[in-house]
N, CA, C and O of each residue as an XYZ file, in Angstrom:
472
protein
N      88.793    186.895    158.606
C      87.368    186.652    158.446
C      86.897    187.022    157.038
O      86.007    186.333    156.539
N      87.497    188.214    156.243
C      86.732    188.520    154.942
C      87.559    187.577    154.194
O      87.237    187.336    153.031
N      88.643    186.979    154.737
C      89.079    186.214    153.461
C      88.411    184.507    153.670
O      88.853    183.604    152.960
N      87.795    184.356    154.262
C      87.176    183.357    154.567
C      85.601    183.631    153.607
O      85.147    182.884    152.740
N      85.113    184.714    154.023
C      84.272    184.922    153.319
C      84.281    184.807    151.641
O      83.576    184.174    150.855
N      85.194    185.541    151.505
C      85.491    185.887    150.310
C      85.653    184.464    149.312
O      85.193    184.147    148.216
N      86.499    183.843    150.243
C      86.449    182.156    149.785
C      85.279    181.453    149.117
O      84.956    181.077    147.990
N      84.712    181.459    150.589
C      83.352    181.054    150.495
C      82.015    181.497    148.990
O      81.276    180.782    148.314
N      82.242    182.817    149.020
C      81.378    183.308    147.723
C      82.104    182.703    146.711
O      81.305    182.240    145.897
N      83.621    182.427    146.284
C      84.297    182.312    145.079
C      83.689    180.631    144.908
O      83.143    180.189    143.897
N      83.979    179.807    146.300
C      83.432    178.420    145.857
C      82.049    178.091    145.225
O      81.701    177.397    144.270
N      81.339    178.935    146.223
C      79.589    179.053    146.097
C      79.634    179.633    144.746
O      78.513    179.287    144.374
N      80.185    180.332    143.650
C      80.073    180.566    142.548
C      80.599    180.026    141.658
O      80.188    180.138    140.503
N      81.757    179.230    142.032
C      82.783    178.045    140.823
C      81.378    176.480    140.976
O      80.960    175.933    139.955
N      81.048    176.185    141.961
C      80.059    175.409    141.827
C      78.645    175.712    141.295
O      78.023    174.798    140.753
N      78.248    176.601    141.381
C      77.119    176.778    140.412
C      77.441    177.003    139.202
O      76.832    176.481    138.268
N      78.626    177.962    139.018
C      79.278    177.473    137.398
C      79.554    176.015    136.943
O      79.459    175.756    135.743
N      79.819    175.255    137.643
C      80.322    174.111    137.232
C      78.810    172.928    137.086
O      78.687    172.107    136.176
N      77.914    173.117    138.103
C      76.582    172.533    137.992
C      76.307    172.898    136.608
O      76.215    172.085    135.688
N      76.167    174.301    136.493
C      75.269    174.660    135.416
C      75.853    173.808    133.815
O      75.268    173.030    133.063
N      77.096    174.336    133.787
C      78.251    173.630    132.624
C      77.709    172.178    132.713
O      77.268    171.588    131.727
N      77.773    171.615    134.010
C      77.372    170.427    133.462
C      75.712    169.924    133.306
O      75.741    168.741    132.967
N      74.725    170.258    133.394
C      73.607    170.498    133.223
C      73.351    170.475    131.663
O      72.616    169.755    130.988
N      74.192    171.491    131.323
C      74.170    171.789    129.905
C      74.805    171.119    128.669
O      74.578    171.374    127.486
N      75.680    170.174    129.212
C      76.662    169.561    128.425
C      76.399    167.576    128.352
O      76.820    166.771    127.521
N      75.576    167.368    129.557
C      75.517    166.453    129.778
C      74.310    165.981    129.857
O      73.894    166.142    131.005
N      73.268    165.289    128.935
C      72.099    164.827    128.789
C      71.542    163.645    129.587
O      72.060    162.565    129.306
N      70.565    163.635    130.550
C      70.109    162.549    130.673
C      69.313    161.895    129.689
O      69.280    160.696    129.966
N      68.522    162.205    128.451
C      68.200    160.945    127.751
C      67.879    161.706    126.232
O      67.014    162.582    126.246
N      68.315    161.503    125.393
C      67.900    161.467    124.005
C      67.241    160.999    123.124
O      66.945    159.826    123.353
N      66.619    161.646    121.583
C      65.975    160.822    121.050
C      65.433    161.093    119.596
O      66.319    161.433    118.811
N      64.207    161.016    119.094
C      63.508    161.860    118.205
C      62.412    161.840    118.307
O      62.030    161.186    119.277
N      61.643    162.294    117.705
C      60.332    163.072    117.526
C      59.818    163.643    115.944
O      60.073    164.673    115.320
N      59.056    162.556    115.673
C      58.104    163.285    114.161
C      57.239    163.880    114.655
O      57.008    163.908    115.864
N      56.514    164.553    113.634
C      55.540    165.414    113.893
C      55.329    166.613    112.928
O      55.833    166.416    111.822
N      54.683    167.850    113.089
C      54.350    169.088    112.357
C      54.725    169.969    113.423
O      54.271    169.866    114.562
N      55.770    171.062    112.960
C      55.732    172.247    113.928
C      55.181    173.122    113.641
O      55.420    173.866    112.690
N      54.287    173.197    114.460
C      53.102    174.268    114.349
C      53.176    175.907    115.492
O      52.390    176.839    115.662
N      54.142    175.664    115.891
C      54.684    177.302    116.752
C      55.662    177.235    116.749
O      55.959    176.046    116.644
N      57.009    178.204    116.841
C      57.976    178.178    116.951
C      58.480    179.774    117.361
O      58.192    180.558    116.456
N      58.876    180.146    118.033
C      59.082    181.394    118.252
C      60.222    181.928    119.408
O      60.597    181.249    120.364
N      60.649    183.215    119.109
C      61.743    183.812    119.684
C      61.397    184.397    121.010
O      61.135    185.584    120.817
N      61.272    184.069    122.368
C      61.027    185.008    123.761
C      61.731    185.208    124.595
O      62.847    184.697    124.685
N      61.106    186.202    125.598
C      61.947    186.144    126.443
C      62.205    187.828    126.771
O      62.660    188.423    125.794
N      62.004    188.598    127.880
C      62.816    189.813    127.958
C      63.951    189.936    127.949
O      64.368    190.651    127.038
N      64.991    189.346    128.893
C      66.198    189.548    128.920
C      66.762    188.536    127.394
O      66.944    188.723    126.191
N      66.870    187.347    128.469
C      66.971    186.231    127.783
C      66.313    185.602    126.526
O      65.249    184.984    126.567
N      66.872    185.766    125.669
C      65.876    185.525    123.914
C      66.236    184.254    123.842
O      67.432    183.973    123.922
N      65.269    183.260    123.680
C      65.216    182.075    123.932
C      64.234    181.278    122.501
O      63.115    181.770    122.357
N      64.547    180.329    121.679
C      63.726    179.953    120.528
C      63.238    179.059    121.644
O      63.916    178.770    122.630
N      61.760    178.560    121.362
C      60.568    178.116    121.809
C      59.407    177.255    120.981
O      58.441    177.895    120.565
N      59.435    176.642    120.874
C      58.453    175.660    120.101
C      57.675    174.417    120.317
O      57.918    173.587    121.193
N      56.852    174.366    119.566
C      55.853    173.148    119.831
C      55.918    172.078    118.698
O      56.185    172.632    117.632
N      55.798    171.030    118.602
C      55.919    169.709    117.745
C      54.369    169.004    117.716
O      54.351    168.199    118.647
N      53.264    168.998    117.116
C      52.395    168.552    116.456
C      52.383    166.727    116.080
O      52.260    166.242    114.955
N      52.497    166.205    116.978
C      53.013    164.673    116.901
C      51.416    163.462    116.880
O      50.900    162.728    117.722
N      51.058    163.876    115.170
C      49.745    162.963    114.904
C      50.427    161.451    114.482
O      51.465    161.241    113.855
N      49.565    160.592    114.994
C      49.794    159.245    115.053
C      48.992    159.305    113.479
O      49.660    159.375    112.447
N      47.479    159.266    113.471
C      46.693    158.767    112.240
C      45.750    159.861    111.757
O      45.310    160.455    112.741
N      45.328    160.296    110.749
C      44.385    161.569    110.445
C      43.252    161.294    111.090
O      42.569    160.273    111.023
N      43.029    162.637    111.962
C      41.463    162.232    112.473
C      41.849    162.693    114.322
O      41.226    163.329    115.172
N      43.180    161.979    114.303
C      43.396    161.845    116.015
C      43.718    162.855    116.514
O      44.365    163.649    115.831
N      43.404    163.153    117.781
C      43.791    163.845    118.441
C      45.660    164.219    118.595
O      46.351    163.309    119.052
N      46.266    165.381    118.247
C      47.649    165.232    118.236
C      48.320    165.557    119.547
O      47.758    166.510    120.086
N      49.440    165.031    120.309
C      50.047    165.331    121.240
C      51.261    166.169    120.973
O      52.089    165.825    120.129
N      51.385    167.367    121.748
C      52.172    168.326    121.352
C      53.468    167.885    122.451
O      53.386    167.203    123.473
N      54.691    168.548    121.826
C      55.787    168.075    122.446
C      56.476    169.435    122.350
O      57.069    169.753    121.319
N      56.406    170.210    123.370
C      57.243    171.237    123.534
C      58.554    171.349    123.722
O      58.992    170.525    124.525
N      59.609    172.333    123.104
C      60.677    172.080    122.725
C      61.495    173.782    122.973
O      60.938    174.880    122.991
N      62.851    173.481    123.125
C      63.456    174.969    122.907
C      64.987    174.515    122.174
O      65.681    173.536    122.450
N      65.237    175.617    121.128
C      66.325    175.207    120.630
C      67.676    176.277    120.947
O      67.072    177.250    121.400
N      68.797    176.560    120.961
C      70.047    176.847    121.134
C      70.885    177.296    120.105
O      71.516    178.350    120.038
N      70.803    176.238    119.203
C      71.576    176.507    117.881
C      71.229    177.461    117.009
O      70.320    176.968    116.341
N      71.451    178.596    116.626
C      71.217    179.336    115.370
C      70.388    178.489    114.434
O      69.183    178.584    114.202
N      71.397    177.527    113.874
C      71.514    176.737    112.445
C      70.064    176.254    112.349
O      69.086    176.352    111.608
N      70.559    175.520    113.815
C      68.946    174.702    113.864
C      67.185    175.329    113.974
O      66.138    174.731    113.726
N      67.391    176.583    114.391
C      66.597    177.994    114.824
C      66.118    177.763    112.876
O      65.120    177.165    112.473
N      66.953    178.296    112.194
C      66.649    178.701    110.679
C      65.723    177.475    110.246
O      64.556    177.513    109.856
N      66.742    176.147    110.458
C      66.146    175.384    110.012
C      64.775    175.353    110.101
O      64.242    175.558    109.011
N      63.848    175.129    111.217
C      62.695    174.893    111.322
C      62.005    176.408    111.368
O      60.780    176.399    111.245
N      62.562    177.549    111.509
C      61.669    178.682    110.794
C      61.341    178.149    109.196
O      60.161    178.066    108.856
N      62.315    177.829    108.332
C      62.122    177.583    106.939
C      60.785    176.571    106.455
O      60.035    176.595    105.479
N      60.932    175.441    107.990
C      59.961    174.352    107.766
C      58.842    174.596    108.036
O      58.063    173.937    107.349
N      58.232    175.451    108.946
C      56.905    175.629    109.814
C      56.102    174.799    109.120
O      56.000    175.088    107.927
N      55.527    173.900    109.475
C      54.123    173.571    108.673
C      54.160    172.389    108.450
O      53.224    171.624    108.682
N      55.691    171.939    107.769
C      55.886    170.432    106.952
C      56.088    169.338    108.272
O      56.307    169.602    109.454
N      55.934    168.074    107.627
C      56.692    167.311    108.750
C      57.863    166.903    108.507
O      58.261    166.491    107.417
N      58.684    167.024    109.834
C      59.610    166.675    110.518
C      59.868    166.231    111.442
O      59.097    166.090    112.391
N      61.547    165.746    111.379
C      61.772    164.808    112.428
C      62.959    165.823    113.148
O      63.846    166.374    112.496
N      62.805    165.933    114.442
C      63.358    166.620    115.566
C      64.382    166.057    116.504
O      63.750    165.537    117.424
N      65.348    165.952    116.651
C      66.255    165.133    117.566
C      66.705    165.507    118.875
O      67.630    166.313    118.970
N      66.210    165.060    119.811
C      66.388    165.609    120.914
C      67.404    165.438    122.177
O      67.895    164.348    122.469
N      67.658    166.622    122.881
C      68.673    166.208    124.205
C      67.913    166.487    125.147
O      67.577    167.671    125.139
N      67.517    165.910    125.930
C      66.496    165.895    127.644
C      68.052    166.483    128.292
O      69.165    166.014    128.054
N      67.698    167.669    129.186
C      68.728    168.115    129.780
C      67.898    168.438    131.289
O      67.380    169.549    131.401
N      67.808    167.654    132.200
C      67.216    168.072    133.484
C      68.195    168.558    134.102
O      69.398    168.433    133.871
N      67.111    169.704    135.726
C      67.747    170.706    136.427
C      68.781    171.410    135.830
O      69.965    171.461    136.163
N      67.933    172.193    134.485
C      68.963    173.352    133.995
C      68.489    174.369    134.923
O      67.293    174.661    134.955
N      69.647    175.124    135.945
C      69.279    176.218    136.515
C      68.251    177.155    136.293
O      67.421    177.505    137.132
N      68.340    177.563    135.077
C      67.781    179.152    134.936
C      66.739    178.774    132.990
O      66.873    177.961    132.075
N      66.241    179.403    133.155
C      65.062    179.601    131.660
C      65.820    180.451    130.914
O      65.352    180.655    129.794
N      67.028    181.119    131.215
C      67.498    181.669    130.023
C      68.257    181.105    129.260
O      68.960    181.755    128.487
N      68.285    179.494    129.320
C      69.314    178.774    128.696
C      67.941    178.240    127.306
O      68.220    178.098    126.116
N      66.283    178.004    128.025
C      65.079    177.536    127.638
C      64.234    177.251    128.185
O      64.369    176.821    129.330
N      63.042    177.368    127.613
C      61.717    176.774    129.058
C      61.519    175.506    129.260
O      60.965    174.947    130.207
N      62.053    175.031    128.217
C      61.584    173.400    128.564
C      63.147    172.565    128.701
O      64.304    172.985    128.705
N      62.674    171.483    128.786
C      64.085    170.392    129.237
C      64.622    169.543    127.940
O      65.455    168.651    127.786
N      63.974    170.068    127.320
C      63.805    168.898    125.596
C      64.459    170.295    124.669
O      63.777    171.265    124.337
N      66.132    170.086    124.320
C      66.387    170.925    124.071
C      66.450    170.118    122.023
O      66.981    169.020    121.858
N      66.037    170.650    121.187
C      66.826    170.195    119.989
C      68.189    170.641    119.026
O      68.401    171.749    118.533
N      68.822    169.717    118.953
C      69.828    169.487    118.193
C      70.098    169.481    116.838
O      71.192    169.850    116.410
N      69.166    169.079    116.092
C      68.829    168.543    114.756
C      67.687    168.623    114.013
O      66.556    168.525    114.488
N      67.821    168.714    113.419
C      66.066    169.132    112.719
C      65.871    169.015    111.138
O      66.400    169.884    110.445
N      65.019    167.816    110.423
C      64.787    167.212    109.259
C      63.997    167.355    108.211
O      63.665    166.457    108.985
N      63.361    167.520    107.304
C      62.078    167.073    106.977
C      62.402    166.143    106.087
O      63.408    165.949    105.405
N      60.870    165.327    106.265
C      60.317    164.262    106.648
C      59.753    163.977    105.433
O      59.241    165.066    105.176
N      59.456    163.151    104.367
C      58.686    162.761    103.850
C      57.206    162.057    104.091
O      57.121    161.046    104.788
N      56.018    162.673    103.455
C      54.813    162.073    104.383
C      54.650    161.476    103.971
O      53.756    160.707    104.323
């Protein structure tokens, strides 16, 4: 009986490892995104997680739609600390049903990160 059990927890944990791995590795849809990043920041208690917002004005004057974002990469982390302000272009991986927020809060993870000539 405990080795039945015991089974049981090892599968129930190789499959949520293996969901998660693939969650993370495997994008449902990609893309880019211009805009101004106008927040960008490090949170999180346990889990330190970069966090940001994208400033995405069509024409001066308009109302801008923000596109919230979390990034992963170091490299890419520096990058857009360096940029705050300018515009750029953002490249994105849509990663739905990532388990847990300590991977990021949002599903729009970025990859890449540009600036932009206005």
């Amino acid at each position: 009986m405990i080795k039945v059990l015991v089974g049981f927890i090892l599968a129930a944990v190789a499959a949520f490892a293996g969901f998660t791995w693939l969650t993370l590795h495997w994008s449902y849809s990609d893309g880019e995104r211009a805009g101004f990043v106008q927040r960008f920041s490090r949170k999180g208690w346990i889990c330190k997680t970069w966090e940001g917002e994208l400033a995405m004005v069509t024409l001066p004057g308009t109302i801008a739609e923000k596109f919230a974002f979390s990034v992963r990469d170091p490299q890419v982390a520096a990058t857009l600390n360096a940029n705050i302000g300018k515009r750029m272009t953002l490249h994105y991986e849509q990663r739905k049903w990532v388990p847990s927020s300590c991977f990021g809060d949002t599903e729009y993870f970025i990859t890449a990160a540009r600036v932009t000539p206005q």
